[in-house]
C-alpha positions in Angstrom: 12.7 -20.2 24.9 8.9 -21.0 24.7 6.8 -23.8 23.7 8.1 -27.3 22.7 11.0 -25.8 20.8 15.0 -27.1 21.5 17.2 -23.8 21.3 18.4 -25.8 17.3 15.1 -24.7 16.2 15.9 -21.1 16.9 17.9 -19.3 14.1 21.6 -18.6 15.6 20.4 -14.5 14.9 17.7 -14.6 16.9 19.4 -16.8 19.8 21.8 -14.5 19.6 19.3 -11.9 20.5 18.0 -13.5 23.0 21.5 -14.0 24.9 22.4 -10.6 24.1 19.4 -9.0 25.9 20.0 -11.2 28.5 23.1 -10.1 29.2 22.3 -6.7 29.1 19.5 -7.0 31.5 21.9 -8.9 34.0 24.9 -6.5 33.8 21.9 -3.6 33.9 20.4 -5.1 37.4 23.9 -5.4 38.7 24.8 -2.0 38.4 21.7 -0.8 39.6 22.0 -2.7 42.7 25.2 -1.2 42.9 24.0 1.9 43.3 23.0 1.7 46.9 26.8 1.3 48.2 28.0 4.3 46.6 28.6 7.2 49.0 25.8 9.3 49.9 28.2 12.5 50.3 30.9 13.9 47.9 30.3 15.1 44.3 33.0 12.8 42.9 33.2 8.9 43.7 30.0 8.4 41.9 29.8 10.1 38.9 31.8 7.7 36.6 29.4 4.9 38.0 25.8 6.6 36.9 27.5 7.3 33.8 28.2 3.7 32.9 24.6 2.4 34.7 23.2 4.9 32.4 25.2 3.6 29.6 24.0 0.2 30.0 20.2 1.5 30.6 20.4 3.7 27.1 21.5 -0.1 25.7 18.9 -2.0 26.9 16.5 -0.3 26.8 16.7 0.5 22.6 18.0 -3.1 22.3 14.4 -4.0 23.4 13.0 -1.5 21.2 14.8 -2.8 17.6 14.0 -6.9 18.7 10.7 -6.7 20.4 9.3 -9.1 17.7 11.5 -11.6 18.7 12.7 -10.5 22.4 8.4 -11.3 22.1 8.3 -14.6 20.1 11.3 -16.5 22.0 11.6 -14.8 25.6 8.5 -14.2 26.3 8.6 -11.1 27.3 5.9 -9.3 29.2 5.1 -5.8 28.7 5.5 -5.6 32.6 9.2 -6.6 32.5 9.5 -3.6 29.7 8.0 -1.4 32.6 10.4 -2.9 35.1 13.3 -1.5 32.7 11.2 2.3 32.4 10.8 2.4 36.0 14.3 1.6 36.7 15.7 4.4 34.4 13.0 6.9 35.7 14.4 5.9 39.2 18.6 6.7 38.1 16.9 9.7 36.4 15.2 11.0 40.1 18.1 10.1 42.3 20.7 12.0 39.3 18.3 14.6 40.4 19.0 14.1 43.9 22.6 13.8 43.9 22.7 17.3 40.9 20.0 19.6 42.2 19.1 19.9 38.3 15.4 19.9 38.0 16.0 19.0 34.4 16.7 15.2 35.7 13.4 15.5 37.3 12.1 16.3 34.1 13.3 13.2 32.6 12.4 11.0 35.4 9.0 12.7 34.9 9.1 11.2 31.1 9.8 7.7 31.9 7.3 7.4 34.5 4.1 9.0 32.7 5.0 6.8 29.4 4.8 3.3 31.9 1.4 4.4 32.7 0.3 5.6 29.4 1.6 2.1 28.0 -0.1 0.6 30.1 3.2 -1.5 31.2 1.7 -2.4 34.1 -2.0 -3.4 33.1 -0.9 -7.4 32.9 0.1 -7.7 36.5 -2.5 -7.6 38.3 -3.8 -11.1 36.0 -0.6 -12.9 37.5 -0.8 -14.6 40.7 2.1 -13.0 42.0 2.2 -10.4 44.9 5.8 -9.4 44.5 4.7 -8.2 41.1 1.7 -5.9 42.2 4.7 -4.5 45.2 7.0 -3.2 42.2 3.7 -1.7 40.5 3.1 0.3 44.1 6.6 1.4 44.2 6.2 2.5 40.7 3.2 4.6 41.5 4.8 6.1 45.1 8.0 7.1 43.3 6.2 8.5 40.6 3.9 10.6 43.1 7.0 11.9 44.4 8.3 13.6 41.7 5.2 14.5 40.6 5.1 16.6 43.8 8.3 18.5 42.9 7.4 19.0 39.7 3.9 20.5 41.1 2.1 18.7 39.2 -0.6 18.6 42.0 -3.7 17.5 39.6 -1.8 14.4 38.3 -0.8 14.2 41.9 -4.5 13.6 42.9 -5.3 11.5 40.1 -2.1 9.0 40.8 -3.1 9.1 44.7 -6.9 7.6 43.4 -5.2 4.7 41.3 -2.9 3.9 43.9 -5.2 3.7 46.5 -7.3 1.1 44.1 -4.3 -0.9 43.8 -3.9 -0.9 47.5 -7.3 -2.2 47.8 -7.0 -4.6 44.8 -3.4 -6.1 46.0 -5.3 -6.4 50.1 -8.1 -7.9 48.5 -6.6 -10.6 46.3 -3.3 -11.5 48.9 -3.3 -12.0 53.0 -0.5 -9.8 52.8 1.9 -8.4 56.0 2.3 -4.9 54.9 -1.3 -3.5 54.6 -0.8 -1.3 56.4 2.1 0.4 55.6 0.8 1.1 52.2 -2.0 2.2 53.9 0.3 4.5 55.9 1.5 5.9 52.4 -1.7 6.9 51.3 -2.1 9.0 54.6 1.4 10.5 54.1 0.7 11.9 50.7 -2.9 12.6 51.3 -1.7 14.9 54.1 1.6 16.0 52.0 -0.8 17.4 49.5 -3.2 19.3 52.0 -0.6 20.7 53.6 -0.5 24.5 52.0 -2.6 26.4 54.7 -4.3 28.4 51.9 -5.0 28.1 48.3 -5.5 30.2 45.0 -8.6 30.0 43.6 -9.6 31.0 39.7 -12.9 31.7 38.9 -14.4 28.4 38.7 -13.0 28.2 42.4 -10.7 25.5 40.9 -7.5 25.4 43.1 -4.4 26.8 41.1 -1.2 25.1 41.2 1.1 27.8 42.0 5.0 27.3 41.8 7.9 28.8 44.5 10.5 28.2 42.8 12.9 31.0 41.7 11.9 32.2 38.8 13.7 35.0 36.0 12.6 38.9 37.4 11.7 37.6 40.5 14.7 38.3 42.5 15.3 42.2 42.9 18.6 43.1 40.8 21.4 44.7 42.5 21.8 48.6 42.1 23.7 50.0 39.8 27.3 50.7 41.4 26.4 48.5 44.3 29.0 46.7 46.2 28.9 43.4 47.3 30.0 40.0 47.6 30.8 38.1 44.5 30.2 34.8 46.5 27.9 32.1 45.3 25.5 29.3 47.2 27.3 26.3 46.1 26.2 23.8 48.5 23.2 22.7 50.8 22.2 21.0 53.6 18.1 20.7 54.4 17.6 18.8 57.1 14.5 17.9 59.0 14.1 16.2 62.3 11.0 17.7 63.7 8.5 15.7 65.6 5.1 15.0 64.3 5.1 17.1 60.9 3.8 15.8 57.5 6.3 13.9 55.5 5.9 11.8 52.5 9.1 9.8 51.4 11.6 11.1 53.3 11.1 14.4 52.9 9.1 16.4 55.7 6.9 20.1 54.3 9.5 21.8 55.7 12.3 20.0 53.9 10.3 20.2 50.7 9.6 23.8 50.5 13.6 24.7 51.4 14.6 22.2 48.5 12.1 24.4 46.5 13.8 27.8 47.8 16.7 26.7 46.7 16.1 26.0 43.1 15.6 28.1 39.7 12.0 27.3 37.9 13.0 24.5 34.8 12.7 26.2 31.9 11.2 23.1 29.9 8.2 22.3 32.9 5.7 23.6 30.3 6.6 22.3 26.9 7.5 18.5 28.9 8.1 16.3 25.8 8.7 12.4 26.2 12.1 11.9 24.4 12.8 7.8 25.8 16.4 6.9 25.4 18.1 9.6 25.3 20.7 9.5 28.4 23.4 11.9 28.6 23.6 12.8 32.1 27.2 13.3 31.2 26.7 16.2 29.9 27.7 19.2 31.9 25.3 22.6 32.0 27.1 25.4 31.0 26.7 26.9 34.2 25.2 25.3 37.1 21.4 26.2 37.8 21.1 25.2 41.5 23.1 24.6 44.5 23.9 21.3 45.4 21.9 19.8 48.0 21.7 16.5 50.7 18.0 16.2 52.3 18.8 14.7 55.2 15.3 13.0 56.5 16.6 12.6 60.8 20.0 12.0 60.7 22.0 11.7 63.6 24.8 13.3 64.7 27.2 11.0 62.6 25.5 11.3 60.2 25.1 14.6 59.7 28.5 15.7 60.7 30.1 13.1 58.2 27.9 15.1 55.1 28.8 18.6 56.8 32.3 17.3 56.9 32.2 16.0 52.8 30.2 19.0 51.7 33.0 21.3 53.4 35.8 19.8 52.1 34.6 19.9 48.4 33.3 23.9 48.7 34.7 25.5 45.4 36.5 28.9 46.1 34.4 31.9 46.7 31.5 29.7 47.5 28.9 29.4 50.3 27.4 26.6 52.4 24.1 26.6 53.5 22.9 24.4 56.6 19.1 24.4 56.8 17.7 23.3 60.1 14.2 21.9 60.7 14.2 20.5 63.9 13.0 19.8 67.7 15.1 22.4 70.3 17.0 20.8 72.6 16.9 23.1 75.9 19.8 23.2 78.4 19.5 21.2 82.2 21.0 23.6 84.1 23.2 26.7 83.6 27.3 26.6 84.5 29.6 29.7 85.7 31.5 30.0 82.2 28.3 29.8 79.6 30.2 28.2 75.8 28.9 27.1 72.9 27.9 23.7 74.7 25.9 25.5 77.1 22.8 26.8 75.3 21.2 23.7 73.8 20.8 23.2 70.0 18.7 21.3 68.5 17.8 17.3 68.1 19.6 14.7 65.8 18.0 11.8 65.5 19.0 8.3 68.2 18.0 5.2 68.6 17.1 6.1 72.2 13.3 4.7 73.5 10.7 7.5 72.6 7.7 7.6 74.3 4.6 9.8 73.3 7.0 11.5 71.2 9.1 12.4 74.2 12.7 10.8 74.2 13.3 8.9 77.3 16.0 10.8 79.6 18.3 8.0 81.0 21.3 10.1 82.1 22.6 12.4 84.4 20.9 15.0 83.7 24.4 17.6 84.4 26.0 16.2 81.2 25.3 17.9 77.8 22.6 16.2 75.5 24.8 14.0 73.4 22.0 13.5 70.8 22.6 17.6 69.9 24.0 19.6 67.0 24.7 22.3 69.3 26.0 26.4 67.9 30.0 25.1 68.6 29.6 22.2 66.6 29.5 24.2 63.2 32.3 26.5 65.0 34.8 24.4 62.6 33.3 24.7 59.6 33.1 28.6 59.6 36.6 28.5 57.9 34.4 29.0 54.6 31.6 31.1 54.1 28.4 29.9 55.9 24.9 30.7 55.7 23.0 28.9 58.8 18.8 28.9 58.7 17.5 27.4 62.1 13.7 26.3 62.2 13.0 25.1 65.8 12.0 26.4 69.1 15.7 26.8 70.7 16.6 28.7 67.5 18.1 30.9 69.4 21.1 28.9 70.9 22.6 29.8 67.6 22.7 33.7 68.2 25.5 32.6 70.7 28.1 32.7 67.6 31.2 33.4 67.4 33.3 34.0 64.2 36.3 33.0 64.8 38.0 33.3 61.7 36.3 36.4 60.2 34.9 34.5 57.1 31.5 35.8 56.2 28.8 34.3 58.6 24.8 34.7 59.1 22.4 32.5 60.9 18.6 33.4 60.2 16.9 32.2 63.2 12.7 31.2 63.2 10.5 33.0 66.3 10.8 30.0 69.3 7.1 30.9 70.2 4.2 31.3 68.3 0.6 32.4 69.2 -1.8 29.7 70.0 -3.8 29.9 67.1 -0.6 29.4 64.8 1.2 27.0 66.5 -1.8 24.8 65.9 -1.0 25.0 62.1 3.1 23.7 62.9 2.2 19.9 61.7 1.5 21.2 58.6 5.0 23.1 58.3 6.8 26.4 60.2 4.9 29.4 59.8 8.7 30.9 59.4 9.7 28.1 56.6 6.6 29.2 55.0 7.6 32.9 54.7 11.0 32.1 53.7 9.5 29.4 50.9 6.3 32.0 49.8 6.1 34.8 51.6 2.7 35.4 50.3 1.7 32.6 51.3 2.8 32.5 55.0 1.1 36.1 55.2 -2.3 35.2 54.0 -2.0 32.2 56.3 -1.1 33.9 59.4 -4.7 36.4 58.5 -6.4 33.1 58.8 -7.4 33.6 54.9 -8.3 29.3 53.5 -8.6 31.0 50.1 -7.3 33.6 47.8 -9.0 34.4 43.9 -6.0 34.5 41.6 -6.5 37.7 40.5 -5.8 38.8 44.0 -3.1 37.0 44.4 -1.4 38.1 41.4 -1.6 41.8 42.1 -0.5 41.1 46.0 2.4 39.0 44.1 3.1 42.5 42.3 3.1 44.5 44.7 5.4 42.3 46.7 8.1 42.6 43.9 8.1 46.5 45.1 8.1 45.5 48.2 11.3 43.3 48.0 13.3 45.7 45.7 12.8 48.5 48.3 14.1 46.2 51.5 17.1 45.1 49.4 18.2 48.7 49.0 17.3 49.2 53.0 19.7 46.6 53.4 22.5 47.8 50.8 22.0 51.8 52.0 21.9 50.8 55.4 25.5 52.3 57.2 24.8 50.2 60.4 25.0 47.2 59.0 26.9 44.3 59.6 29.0 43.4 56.3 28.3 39.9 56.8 24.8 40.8 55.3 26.3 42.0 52.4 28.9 39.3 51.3 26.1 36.7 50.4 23.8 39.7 48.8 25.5 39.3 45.4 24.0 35.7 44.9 20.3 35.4 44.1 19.0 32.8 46.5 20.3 34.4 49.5 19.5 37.6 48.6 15.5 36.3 48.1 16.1 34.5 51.6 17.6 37.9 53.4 15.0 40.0 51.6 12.2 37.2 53.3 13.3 37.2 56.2 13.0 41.0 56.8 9.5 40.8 55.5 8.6 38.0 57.6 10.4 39.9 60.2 8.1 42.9 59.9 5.1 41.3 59.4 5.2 39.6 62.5 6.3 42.7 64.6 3.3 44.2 63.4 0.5 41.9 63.7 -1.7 42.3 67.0 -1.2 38.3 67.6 2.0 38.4 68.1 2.9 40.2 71.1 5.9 38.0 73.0 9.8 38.9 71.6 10.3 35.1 71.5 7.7 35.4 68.4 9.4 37.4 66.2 12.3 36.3 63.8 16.5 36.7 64.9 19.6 37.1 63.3 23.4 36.8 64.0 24.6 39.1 63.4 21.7 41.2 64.2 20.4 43.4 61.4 19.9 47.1 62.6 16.0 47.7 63.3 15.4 51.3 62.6 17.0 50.5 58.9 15.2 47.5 57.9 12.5 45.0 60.6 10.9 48.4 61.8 11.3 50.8 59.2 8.3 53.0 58.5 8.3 52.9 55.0 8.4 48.8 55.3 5.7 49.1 57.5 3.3 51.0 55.2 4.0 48.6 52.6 2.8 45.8 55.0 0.0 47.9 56.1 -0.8 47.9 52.3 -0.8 44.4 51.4 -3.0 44.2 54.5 -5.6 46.1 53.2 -5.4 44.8 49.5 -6.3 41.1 51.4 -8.3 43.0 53.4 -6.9 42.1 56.6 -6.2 45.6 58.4 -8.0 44.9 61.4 -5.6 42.4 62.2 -2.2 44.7 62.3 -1.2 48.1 64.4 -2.0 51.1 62.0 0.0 53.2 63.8 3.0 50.9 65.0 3.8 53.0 68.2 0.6 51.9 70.2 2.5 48.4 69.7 5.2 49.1 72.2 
């Protein structure tokens, strides 16, 4: 109530109002806070509870819409508590995304947060003397950054990264505040998130084109007619990144971001984005779902990533695959025993509380015991009751050809070279080269020719040509009589085929370029694929040979692949 007024000067309507919004606002920040102790894993606990936080959100915020004149006139309210309430719902909108894998969530989330900055919502807050207030505006601009990054909306991206950074300097400036420099530490993160693509398309203007990895309709090559395979679908996801040193930006290093792409259908809406403000129905069911589900799992440890593993198992639908991506920092062996298991090859690091010095972890053990901190090939033994696809990024990759499959369900780990040249492993803080080709093959192909830049037109014809390329691996694999059936089970769904399909190109690619000479830098499988049929076939070889000399890169591979054995 402002001014000198008692509340028996206020008409009972517009007290009534006031207590009303309130209340709202209350039970709305209540079950928001709530949020954070649902569980992070399972499909089912937490749907009932967005829906009614959502409920309460849609309430609020058209309540404030309808009395604004007096919600104005006898609460006082600021236009930067309206932007607390937009922030808020562009927040449950993002983490829907996260816990849906819909991108059209991301779209909404999009919504909310572009409006707050178009309103101004924020513009007061910096005229208050209150630092708190200036935090929730930074939060507000890092969370929007972030989905403007999935959304690939790379020149808003820039232009939110400038304002933030004035804010930064602004909110040091004016407060003697403690945590300088971890905003400063954000700025870093993103500016390095953002540089991260090891080459770009230019148009003609040279103006860098944002170009988008997700799958999109015609560009997975359809199945032949009569062609038999697996009716299984990709239902779940794991991404999980625990490498040392590589560029991250909330949770989520360039590895993790570029699988999490991989793994999801272009939104039809990106281009025609409209702002449509409360209008919540997350409730809604699509028809069909678009994507797989997914957990990003930013360094968990072994707990914690057997406990999603364990949730994401248990709630597979029928026919239905799960996917464990692995970025992460190989864990060798100490010493080698008479009976070699699944224990006895090394795997690759979860994350420990453990002292780490130099970005080395601190050995304080016997050093004849197996590293506990490890997800090692026989820990997924258990969960290949149900069909599992396994991608391993790290340099003991191969621990995980020592499979076994031991109850005949289908089974297929793609495994990333464990050494690369020297003048590509100097690019690995900016992403795995083998990531790369499994996100943009493309891409990963101009950047391992040591081409910075491509001109769009370029890049669109090599992107054509690549199509023809793909459609004539897939029927390598499907014609092929040697190989393993595994392959085939997971060809009928469209994300792992696009994956299988990279992977043999990647494979190829690297077998002929001149830099890469070592076995340990070329690509794995279990099972493995049969190489006369698919990695070294001559015809796949021309193609690469091809796209080398559309970029103009022949020098760099073997023109006559024999010389390179």
């Amino acid at each position: 109530m402002t001014g000198a007024e008692t509340e028996d000067d206020i008409p009972l309507g517009e007290r009534k109002t006031v207590t009303d919004f309130c209340y709202l606002l209350d039970k709305s920040k209540q079950l928001f806070n709530g949020l954070r102790d649902l569980p992070q894993y399972g499909h089912k606990q937490w749907q009932s509870y967005f829906g009614r936080t959502f409920d309460v959100y849609t309430k609020l915020w058209k309540f404030q819409q309808q009395h604004r004149q007096v919600l104005d006139s006898r609460y006082g309210l600021k236009r930067w508590q309206i932007g607390e309430v937009a922030s808020k719902i562009g927040q449950l909108y993002y983490h829907y995304y996260l816990r849906t894998s819909e991108t059209s969530y991301l779209n909404e989330a999009f919504s909310f947060y572009s409006a707050i900055r178009q309103r101004s919502y924020y513009f007061q807050v910096n005229k208050e003397d209150r630092p708190e207030l200036v935090v929730k505006k930074l939060r507000y601009y890092a969370r929007y950054i972030v989905v403007c990054l999935l959304l690939n909306k790379m020149d808003l991206v820039k232009v939110l990264v400038k304002e933030l950074s004035e804010e930064i300097e602004d909110y040091t400036q004016r407060f003697n505040t403690e945590d300088q420099l971890e905003w400063n530490l954000v700025l870093q993160e993103v500016a390095a998130f953002i540089e991260a693509d090891p080459v770009v398309v230019l148009n003609d203007n040279n103006s860098v084109v944002t170009i988008s990895n997700r799958l999109q309709e015609g560009s997975v090559p359809p199945l032949e007619q009569g062609m038999v395979v697996g009716q299984l679908i990709l239902a779940d996801a794991l991404i999980i990144g625990n490498s040392n040193n590589q560029v991250k930006f909330s949770e989520l290093t360039i590895d993790m971001f570029r699988m999490l792409q991989a793994l999801e259908r272009e939104p039809v809406n990106l281009a025609t984005q409209t702002s449509k403000q409360g209008t919540m129905e997350p409730n809604e069911k699509p028809a069909k779902r678009e994507n797989p589900h997914k957990y990003l799992l930013y360094k968990p440890t072994f707990s914690q990533l057997f406990t999603f593993l364990s949730a994401s198992f248990k709630e597979l639908p029928a026919n239905s695959v799960l996917l464990i991506y692995l970025s992460a920092t190989g864990v060798f062996p100490t010493g080698h025993s008479d009976y070699e298991g699944p224990y006895d090859f090394g795997g690759v690091l979860t994350n420990t509380n453990r002292d780490v010095v130099n970005g080395e972890t601190v050995q304080k053990r016997n050093q004849a015991q197996k590293e506990m901190h490890c997800l090692h090939p026989g820990d997924l033994f258990p969960f290949t009751r149900k069909p599992l696809f396994v991608i391993v990024d790290s340099s003991n990759s191969t621990a995980y050809k020592n499979f076994t499959n031991l109850f005949g369900q289908p089974l297929v780990c793609l495994l990333s070279p464990t050494v690369y040249p020297k003048s590509v492993q100097d690019q690995s803080q900016r992403g795995s080269l083998f990531t790369l080709f499994l996100y943009s093959p493309l891409l990963a192909f101009s950047s391992v020719c040591g081409l910075n830049s491509v001109q769009r037109g370029l890049w669109e014809r090599a992107q054509e040509f690549l199509h023809k390329v793909y459609r004539d691996i897939g029927q390598m694999l499907t014609r092929s009589r040697t190989i393993d059936q595994a392959f085939l089970q997971f060809f009928g769904d469209e994300f792992l085929r696009l994956l299988l399909i990279r992977f043999v190109f990647c494979s190829a690619a690297l077998r002929l370029h001149k830099l890469f000479r070592e076995s340990q830098s070329f690509p794995e499988s279990y099972p493995e694929l049969p190489k006369q049929d698919t990695v070294e076939s001559s015809l796949l070889q021309k193609h690469i040979l091809e796209l080398a000399t559309m970029l103009d890169v022949q020098s760099l591979f073997w023109d006559d692949s024999l010389e390179a054995y």
